[in-house]
N, CA, C and O of each residue as an XYZ file, in Angstrom:
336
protein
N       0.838     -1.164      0.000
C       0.000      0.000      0.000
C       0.892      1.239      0.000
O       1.853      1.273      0.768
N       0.711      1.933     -0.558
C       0.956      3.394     -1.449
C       0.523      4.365     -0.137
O      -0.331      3.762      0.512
N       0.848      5.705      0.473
C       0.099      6.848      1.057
C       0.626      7.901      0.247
O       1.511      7.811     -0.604
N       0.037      8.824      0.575
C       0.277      9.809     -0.145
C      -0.465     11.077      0.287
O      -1.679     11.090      0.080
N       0.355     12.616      1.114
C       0.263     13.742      1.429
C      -0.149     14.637      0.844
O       0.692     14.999      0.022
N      -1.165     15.314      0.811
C      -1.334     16.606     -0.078
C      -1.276     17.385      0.952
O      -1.705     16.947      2.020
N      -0.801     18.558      0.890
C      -0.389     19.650      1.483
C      -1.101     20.964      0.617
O      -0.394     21.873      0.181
N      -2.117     20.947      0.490
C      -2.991     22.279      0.037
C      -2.887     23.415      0.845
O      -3.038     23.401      2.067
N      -2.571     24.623      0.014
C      -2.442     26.096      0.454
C      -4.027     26.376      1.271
O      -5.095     26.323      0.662
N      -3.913     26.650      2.618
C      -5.220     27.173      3.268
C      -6.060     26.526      3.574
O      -7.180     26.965      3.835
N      -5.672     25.102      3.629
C      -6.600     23.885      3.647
C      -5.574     22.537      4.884
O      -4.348     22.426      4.893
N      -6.484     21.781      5.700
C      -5.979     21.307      6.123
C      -5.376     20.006      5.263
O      -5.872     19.718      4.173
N      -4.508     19.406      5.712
C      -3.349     18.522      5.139
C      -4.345     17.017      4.554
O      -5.414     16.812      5.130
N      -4.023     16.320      3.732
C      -4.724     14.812      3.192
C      -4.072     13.744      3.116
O      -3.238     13.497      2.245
N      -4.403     13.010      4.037
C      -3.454     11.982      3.509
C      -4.581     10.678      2.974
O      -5.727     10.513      3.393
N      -3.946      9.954      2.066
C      -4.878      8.892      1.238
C      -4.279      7.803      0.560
O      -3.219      8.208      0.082
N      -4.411      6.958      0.374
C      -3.803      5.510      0.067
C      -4.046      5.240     -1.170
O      -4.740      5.897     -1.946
N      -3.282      3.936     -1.435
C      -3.453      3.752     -2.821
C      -2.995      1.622     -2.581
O      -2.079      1.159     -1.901
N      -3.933      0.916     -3.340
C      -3.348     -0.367     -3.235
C      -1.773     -0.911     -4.163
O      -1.062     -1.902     -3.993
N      -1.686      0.131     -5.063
C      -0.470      0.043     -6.084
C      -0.261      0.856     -7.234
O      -1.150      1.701     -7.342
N       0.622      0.900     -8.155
C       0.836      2.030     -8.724
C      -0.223      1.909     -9.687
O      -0.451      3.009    -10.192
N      -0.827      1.157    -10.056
C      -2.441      1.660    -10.984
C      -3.350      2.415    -10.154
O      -3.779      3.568    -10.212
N      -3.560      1.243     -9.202
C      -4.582      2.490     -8.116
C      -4.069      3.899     -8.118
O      -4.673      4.851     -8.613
N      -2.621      3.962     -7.381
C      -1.972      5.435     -7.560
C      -3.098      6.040     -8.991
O      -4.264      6.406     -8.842
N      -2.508      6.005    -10.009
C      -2.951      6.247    -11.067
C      -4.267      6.356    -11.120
O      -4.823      7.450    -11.212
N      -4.732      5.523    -11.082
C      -6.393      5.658    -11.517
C      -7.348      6.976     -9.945
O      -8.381      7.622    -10.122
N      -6.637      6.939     -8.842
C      -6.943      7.904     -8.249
C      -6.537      9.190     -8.389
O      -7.201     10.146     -7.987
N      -5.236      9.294     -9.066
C      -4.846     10.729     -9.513
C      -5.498     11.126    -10.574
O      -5.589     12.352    -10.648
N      -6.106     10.391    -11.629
C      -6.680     10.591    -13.299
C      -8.014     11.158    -12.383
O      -8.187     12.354    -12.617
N      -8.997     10.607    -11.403
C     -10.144     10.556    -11.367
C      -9.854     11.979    -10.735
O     -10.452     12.848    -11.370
N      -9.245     12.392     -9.859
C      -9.006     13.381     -9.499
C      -8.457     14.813    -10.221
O      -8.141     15.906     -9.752
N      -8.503     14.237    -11.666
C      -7.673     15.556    -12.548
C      -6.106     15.261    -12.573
O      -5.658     16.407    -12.541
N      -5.405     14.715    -12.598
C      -3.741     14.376    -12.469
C      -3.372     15.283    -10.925
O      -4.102     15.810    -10.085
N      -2.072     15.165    -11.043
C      -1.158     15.817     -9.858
C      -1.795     16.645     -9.021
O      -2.522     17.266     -9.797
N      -2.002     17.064     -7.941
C      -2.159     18.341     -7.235
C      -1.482     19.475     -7.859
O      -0.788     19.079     -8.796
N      -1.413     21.051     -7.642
C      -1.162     21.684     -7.797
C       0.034     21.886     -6.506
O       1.223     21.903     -6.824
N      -0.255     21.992     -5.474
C       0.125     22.030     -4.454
C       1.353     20.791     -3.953
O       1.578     19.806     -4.655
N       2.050     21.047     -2.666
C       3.289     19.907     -2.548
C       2.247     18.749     -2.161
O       1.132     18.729     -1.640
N       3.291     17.635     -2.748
C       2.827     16.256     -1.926
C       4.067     15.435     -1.066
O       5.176     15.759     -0.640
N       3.448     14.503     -1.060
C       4.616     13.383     -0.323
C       4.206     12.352     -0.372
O       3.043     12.094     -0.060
N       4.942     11.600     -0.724
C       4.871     10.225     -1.057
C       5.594      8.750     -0.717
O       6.730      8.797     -1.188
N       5.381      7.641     -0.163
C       5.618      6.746      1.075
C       4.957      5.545      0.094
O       3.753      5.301      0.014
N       5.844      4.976     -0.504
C       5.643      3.817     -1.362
C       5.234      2.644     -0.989
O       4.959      1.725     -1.760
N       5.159      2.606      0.459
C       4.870      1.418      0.933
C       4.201      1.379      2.705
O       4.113      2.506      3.192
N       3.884      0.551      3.363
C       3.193      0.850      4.678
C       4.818      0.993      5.510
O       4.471      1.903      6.262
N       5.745      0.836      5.750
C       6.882      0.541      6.583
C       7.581      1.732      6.183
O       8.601      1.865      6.860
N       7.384      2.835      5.165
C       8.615      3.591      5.101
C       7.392      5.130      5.554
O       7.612      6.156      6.198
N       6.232      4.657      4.906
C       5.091      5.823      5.976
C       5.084      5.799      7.603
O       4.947      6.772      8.344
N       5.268      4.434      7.966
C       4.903      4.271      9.536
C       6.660      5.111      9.958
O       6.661      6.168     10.588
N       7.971      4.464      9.516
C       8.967      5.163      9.603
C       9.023      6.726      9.945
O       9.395      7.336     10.947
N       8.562      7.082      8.850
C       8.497      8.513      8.644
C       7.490      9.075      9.591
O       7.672     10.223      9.995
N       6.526      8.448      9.961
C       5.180      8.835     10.971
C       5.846      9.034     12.634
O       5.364      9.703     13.549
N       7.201      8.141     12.632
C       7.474      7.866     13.985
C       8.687      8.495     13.980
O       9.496      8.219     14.866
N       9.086      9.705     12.695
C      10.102     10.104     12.730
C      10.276     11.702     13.520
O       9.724     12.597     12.881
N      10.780     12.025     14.459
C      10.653     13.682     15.234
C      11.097     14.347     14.754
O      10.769     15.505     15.014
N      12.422     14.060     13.455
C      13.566     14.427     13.879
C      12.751     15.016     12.023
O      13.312     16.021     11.586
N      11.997     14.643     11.421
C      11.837     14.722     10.093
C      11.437     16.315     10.238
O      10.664     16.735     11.099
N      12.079     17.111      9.271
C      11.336     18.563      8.695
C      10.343     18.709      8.417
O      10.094     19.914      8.443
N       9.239     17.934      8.032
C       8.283     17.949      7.490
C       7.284     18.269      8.580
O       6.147     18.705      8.399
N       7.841     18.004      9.692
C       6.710     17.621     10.901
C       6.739     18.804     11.579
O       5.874     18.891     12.450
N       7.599     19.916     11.428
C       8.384     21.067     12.165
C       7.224     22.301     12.192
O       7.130     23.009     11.190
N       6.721     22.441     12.856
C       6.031     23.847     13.089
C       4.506     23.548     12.822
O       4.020     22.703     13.574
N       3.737     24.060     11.950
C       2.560     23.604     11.890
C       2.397     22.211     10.848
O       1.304     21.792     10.468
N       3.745     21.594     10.477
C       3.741     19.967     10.053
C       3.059     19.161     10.798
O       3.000     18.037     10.301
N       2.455     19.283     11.904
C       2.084     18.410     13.072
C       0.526     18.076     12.625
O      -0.164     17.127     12.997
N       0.171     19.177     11.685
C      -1.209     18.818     11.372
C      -1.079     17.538     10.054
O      -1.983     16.761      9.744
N       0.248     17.607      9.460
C       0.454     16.806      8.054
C       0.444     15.332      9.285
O      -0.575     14.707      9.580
N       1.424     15.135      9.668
C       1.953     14.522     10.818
C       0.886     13.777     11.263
O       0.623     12.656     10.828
N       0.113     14.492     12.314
C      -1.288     14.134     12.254
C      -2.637     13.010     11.581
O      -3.310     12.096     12.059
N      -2.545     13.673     10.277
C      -2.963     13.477      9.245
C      -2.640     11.986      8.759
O      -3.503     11.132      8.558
N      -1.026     11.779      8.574
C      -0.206     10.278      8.144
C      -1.255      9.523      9.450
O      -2.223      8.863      9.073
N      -1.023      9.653     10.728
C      -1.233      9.158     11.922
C      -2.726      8.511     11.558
O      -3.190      7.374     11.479
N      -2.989      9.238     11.463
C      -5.155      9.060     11.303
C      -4.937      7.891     10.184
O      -5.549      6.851     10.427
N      -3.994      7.917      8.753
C      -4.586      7.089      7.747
C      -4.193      5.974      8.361
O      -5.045      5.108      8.559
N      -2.800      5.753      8.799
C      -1.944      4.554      9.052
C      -3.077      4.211     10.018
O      -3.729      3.231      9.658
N      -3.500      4.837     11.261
C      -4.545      3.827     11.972
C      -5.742      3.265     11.291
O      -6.205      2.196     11.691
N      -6.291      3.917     10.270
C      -7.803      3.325      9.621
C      -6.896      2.521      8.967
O      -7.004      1.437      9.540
N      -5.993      2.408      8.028
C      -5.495      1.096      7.469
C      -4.842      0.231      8.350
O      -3.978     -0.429      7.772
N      -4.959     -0.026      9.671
C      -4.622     -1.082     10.413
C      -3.184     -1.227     10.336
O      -2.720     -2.330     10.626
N      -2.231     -0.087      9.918
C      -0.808     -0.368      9.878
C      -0.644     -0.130     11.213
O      -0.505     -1.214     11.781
N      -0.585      1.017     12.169
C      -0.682      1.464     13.479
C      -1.651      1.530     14.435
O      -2.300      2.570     14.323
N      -2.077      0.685     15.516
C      -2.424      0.800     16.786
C      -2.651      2.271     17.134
O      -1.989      3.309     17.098
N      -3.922      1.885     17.500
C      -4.239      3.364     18.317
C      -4.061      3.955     19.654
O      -4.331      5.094     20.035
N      -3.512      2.876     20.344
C      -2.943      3.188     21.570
C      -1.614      3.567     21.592
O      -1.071      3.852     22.659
């Protein structure tokens, strides 16, 4: 499984999955291609949970905590991370 960050200007942060790189695909087409806006991208469940449990990452730094956040919420509905 695929995640994947959108980081929209003025909008809170998205994070959303994908089962593989068609899915990728067929959810970016249905959606209009690429965001406009930054993304981030975690090719697999072990390098998202990594990065989810990472402090030390830039991404997470200042109001990142809502992106941060965000990873946190998907990884628990996809059963990668425990909610305790």
């Amino acid at each position: 499984m695929m995640y994947l960050l959108e980081l929209p200007p003025g909008a809170p942060p998205r994070v959303w999955f994908a089962f593989d790189a068609d899915d990728l695909h067929r959810k970016l087409g249905a959606g209009g291609g690429l965001p406009e806006w930054p993304i981030q991208l975690w090719p697999d469940e072990e390098s998202a949970l990594m990065a989810c449990e990472n402090d030390a990452d830039p991404l997470w730094k200042g109001t990142g905590w809502q992106a941060r956040w965000a990873l946190r919420e998907q990884l628990i509905a996809t059963e990668v991370l425990a909610e305790d």
